[in-house]
Residue frames as qw, qx, qy, qz and C-alpha x, y, z in Angstrom:
[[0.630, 0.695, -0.253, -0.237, -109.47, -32.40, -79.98],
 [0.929, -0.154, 0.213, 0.260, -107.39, -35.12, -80.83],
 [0.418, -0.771, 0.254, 0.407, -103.63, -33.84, -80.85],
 [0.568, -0.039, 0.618, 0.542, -102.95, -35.54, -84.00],
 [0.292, 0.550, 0.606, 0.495, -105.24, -33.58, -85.70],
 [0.176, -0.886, -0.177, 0.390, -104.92, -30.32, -84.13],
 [0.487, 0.801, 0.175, 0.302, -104.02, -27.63, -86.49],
 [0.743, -0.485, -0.104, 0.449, -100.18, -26.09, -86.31],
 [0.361, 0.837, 0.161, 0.378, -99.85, -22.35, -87.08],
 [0.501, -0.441, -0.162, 0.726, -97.03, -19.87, -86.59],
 [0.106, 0.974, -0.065, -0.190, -96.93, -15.84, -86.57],
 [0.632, -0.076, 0.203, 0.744, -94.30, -14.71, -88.38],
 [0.012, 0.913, 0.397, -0.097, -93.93, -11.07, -87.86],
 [0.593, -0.234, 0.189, 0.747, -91.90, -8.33, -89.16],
 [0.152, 0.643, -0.056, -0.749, -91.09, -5.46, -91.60],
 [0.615, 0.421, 0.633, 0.211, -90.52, -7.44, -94.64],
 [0.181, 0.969, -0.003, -0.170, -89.10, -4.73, -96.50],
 [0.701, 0.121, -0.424, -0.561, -88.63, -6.17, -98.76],
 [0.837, -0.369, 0.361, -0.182, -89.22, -10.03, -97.84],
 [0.570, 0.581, -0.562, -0.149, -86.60, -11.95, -99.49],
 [0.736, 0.302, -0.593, -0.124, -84.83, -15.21, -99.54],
 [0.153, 0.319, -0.631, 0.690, -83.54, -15.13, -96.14],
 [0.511, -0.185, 0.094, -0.834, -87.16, -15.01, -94.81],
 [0.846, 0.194, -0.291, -0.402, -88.34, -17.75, -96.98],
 [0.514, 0.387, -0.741, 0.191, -85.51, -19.93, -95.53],
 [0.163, -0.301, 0.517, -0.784, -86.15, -19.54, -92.40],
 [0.745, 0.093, 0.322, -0.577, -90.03, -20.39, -92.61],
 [0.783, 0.244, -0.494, -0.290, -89.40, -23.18, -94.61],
 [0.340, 0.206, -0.815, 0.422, -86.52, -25.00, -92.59],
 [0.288, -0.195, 0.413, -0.842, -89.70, -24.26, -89.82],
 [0.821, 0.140, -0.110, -0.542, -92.54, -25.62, -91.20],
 [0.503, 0.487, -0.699, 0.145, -89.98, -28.64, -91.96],
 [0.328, 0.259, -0.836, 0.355, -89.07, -29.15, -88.80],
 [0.121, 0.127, 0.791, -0.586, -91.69, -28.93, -86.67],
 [0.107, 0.352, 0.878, 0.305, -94.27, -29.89, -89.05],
 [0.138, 0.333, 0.188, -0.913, -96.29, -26.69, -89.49],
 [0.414, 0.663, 0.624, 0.013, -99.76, -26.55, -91.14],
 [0.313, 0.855, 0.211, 0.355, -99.60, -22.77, -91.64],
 [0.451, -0.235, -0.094, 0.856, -96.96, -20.02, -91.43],
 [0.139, 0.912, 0.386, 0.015, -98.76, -16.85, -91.17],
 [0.372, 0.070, 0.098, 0.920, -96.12, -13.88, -92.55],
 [0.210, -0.849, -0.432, 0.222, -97.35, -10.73, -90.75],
 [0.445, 0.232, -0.033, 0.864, -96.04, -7.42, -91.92],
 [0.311, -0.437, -0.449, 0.715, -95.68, -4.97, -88.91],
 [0.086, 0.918, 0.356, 0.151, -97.37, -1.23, -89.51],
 [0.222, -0.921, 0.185, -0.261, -94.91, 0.17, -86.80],
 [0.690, 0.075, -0.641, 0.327, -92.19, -1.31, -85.17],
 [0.426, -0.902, -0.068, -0.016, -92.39, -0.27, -81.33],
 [0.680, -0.553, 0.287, 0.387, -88.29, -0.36, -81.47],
 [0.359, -0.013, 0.401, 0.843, -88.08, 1.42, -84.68],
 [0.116, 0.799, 0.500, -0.315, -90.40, 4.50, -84.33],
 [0.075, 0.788, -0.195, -0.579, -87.73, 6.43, -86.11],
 [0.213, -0.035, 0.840, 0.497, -87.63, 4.10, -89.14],
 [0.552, 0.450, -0.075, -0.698, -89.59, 5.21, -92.43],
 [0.428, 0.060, 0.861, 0.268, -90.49, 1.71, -93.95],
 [0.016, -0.104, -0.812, -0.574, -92.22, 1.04, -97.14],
 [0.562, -0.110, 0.174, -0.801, -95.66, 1.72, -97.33],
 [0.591, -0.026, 0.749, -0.299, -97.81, -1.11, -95.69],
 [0.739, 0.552, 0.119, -0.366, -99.76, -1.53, -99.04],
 [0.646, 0.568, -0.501, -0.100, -96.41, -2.42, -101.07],
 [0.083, 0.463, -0.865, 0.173, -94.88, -4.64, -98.27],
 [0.724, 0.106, 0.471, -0.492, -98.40, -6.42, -97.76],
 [0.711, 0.654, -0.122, -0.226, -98.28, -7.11, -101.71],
 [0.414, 0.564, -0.710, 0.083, -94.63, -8.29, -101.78],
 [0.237, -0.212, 0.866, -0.387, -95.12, -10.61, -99.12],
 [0.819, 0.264, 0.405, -0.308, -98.62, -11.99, -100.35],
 [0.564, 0.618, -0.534, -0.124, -96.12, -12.25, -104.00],
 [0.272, 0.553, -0.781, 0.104, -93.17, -14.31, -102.01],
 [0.531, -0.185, 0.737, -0.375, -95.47, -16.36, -99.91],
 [0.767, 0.309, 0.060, -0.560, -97.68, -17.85, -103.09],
 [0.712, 0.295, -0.589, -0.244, -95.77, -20.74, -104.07],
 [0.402, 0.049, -0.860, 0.311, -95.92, -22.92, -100.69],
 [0.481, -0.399, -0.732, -0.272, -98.95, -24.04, -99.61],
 [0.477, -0.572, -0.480, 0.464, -98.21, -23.48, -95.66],
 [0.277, -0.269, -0.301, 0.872, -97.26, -20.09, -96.02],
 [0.098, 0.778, 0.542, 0.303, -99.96, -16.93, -96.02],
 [0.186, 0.186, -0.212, 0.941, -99.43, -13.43, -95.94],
 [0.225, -0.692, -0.664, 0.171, -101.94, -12.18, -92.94],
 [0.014, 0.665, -0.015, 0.747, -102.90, -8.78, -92.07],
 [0.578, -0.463, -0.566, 0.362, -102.87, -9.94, -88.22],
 [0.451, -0.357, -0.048, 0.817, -100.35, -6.85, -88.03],
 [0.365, 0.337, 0.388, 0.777, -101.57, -4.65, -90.69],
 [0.069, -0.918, -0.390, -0.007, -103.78, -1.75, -88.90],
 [0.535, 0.411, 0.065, 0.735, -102.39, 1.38, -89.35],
 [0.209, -0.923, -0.314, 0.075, -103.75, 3.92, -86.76],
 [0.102, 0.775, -0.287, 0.554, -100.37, 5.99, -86.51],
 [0.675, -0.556, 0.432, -0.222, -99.51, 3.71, -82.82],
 [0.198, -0.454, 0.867, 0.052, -97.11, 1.25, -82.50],
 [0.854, 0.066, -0.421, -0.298, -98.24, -2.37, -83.77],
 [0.268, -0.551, 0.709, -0.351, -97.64, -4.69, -80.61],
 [0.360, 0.344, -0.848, -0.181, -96.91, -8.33, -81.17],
 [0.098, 0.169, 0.885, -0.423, -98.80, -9.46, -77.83],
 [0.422, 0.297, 0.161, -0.841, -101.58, -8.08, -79.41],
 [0.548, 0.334, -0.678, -0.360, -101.38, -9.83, -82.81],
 [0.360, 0.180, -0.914, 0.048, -101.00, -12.92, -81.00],
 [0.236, 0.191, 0.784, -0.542, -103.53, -12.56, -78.81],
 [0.699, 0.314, -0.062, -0.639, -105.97, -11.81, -81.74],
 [0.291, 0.363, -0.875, -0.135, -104.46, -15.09, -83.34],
 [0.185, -0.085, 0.681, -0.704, -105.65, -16.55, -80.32],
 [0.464, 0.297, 0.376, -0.745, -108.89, -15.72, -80.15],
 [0.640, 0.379, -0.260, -0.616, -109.18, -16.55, -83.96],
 [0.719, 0.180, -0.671, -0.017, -107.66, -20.36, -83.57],
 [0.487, -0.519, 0.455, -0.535, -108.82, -21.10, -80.14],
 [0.814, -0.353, 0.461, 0.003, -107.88, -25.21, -81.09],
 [0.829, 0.381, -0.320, 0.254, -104.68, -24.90, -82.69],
 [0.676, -0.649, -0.113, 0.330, -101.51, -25.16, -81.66],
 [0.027, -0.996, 0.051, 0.063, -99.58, -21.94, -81.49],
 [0.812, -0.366, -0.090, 0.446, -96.61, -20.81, -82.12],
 [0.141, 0.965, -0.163, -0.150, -94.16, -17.46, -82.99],
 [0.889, 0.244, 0.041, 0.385, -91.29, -17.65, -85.68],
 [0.240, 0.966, -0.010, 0.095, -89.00, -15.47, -85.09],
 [0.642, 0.434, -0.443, 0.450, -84.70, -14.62, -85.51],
 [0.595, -0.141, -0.389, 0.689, -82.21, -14.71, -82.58],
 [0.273, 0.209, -0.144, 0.928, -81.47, -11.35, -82.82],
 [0.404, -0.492, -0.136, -0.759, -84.81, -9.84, -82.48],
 [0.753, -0.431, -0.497, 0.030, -85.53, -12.63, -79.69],
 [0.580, -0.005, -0.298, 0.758, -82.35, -10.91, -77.76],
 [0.055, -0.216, 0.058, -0.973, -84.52, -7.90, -77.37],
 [0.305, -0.445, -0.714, -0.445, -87.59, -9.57, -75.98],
 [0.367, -0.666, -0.560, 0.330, -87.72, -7.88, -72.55],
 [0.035, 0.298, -0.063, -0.952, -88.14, -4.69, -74.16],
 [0.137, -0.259, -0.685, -0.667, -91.34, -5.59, -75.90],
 [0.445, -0.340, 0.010, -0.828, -94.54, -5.09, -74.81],
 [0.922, -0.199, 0.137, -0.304, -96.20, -7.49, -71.64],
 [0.298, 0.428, -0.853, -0.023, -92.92, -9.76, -72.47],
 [0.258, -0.021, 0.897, -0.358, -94.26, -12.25, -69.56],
 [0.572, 0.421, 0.156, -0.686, -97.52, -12.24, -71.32],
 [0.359, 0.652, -0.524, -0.413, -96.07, -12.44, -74.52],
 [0.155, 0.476, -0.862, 0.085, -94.21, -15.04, -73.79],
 [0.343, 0.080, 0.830, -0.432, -97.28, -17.36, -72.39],
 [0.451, 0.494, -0.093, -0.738, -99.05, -17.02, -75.45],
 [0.891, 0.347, -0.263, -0.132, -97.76, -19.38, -77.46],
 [0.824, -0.191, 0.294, 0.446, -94.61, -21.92, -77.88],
 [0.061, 0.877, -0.346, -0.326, -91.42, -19.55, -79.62],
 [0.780, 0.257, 0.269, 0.503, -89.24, -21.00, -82.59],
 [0.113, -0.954, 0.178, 0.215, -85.92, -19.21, -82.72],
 [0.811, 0.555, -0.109, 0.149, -84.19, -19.02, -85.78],
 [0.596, -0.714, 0.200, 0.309, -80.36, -19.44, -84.59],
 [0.609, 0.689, -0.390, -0.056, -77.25, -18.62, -86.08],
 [0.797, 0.241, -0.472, 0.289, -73.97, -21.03, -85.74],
 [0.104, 0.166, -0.603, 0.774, -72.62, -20.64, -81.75],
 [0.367, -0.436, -0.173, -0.803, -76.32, -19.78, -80.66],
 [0.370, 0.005, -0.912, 0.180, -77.04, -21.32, -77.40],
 [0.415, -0.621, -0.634, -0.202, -79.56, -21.95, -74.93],
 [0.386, -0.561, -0.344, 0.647, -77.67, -20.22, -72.32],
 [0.002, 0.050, 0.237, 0.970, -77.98, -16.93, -74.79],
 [0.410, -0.516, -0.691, -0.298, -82.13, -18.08, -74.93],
 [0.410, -0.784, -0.466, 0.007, -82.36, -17.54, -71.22],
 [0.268, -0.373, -0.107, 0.882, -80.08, -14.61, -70.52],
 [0.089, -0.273, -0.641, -0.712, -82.83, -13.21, -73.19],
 [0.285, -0.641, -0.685, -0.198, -86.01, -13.84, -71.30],
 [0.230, -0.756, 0.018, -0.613, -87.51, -10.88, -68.93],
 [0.101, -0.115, 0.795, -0.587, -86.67, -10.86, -65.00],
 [0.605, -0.046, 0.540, -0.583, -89.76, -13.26, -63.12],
 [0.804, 0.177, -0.153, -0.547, -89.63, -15.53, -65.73],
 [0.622, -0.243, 0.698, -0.258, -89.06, -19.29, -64.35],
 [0.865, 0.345, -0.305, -0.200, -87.55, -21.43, -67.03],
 [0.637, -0.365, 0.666, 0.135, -85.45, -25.07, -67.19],
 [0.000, -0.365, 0.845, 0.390, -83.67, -27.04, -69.88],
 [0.827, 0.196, -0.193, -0.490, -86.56, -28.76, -72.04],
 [0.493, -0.185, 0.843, -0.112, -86.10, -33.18, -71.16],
 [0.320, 0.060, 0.935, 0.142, -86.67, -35.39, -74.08],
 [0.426, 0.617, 0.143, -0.646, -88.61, -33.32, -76.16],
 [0.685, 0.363, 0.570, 0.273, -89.55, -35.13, -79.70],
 [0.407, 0.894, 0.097, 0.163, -89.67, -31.45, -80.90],
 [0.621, 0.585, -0.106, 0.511, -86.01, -30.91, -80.52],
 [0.537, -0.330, -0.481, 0.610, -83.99, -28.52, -77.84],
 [0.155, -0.713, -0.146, -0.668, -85.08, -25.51, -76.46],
 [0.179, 0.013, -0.760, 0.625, -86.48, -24.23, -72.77],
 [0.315, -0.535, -0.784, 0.012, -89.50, -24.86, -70.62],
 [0.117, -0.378, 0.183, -0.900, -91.05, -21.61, -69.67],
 [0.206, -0.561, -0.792, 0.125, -93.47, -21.93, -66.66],
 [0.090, 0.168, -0.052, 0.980, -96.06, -19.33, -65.78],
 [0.407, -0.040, 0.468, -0.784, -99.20, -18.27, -63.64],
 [0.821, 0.081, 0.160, -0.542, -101.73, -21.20, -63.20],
 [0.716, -0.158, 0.666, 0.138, -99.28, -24.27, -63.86],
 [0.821, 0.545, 0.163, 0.053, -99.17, -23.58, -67.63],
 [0.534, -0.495, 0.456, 0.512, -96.32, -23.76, -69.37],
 [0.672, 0.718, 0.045, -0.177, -94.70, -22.95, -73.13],
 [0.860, -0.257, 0.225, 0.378, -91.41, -23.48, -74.97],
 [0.349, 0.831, -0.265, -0.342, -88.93, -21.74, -76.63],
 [0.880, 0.168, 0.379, 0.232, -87.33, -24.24, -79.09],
 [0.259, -0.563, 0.529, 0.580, -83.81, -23.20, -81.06],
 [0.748, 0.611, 0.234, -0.113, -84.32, -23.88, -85.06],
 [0.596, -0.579, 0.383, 0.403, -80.97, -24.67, -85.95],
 [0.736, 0.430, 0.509, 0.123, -81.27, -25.66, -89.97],
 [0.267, 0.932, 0.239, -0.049, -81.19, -22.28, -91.19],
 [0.570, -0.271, 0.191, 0.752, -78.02, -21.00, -93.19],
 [0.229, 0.797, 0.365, 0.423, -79.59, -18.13, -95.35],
 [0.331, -0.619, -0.306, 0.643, -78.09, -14.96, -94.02],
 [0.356, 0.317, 0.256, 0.841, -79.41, -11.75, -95.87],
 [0.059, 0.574, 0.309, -0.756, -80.55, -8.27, -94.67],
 [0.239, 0.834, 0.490, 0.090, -83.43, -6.08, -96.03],
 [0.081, 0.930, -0.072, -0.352, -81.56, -3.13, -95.60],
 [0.359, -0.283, 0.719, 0.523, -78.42, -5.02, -97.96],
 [0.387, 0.401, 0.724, 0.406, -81.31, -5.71, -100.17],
 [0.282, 0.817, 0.487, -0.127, -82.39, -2.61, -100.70],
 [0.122, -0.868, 0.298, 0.377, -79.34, -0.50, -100.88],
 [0.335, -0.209, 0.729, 0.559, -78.27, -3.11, -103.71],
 [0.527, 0.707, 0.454, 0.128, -81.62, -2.53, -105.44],
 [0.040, -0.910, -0.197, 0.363, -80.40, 1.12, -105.50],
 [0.114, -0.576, 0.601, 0.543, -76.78, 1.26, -106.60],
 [0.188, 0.198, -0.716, -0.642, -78.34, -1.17, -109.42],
 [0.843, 0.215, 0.140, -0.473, -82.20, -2.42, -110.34],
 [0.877, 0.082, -0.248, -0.404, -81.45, -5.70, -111.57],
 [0.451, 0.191, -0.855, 0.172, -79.59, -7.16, -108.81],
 [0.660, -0.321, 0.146, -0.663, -82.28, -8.77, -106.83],
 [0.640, 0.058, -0.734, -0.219, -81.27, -12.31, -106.77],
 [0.273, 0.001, -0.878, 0.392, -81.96, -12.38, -103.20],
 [0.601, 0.318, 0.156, -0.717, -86.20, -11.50, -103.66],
 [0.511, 0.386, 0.751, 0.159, -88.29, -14.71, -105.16],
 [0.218, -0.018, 0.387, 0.896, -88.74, -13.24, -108.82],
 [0.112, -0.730, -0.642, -0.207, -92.21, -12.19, -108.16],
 [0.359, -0.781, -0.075, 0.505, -90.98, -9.64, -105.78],
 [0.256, -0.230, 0.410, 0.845, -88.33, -8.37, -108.49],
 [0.082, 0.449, 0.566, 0.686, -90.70, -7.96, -110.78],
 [0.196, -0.787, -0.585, -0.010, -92.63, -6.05, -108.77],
 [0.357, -0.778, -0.015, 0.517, -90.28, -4.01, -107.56],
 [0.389, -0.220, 0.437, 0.781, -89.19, -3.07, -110.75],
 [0.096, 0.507, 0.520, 0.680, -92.45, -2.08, -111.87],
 [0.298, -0.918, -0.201, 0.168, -93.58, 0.09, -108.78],
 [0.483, 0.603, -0.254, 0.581, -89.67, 0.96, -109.38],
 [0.722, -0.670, -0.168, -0.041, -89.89, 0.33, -105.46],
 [0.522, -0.552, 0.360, 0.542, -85.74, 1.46, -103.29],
 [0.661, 0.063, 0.309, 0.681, -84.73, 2.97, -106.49],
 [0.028, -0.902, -0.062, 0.427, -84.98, 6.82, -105.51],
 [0.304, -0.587, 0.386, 0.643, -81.86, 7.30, -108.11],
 [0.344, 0.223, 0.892, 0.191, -83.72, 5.96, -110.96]]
């Protein structure tokens, strides 16, 4: 396939509970920079590293996310993530279905510092991590030497050379292949789902940090407003 026309999708996976403005920044400044066709916004069933966390039900954070994705073309809300069996939902999975389903594009996973900072507690990390190419949303200070004190023991990375797509590091792994994990620096949006919800509570109509499809939704399901 000719490279110019090869098709550039990222996972973007999470709780999304709710998704709000902070998201949307993120995947935008993405798409932006490293010219994305499609951002796929996956909301998680389970988190395996928050088994004791009662999110939203899938059905209303599927819905608010297909709401906050619908005015920008690249982004779609997928159900990569969305089975429910009552087991964890494991990202190497997702991405290996991905995979399978776009066997000539090119790959890639969006996802924040922080959560990156936990990636050798996820499932297969070395796997994981050979899947695709990684775009890590950073905040201000973030640095590459934080990137690879991140990655799992056996994994065998160097400082990315002259890359058009920007700085990051060169993972290598079994059979000469190789993937990157690239820093996404743009982003200044900083807002938490659990801030947004705990301000829906103390008052329903401050939402200004949910696209107003999402408020409105949440204000007719009458969605974080147990006091109500």
């Amino acid at each position: 396939m000719d490279a110019r026309a090869q098709r550039r999708i990222a996972f973007f996976g999470g709780t999304f509970d709710p998704p709000h403005r902070g998201h949307l920044a993120v995947a935008r400044a993405a798409a932006d920079r490293f010219r994305l066709d499609r951002i796929l916004f996956a909301p998680v069933a389970r988190q395996p590293l928050k088994l004791e966390s009662q999110p939203t039900s899938m059905l209303h954070r599927y819905a608010m996310v297909a709401l906050a994705t619908a005015d920008d073309p690249r982004f779609v809300a997928s159900q990569l993530d969305v089975a429910d069996t009552g087991a964890p939902n494991f990202t190497v999975d997702a991405i290996a279905r991905l995979r399978n389903e776009e066997p000539e594009a090119k790959l890639f996973s969006l996802i924040g510092a922080d959560a990156f900072q936990a990636i050798a507690r996820w499932r297969e990390p070395q796997k994981l991590l050979s899947l695709c190419d990684w775009i890590v949303a950073a905040r201000p200070g973030y640095s590459l030497d934080a990137l690879e004190a991140a990655l799992p023991a056996g994994v065998v990375c160097a400082t990315l050379e002259d890359d058009e797509e920007g700085e990051g590091l060169l993972l290598r792994h079994e059979h000469q292949s190789s993937t990157r994990v690239l820093l996404l620096k743009e982003t200044r949006e900083d807002v938490s789902a659990t801030e947004v919800r705990s301000a829906i509570t103390e008052d329903a109509w401050k939402m200004q940090d949910v696209p107003p499809r999402v408020a409105d939704y949440i204000r007719k399901t009458r969605l974080y407003q147990e006091s109500f």
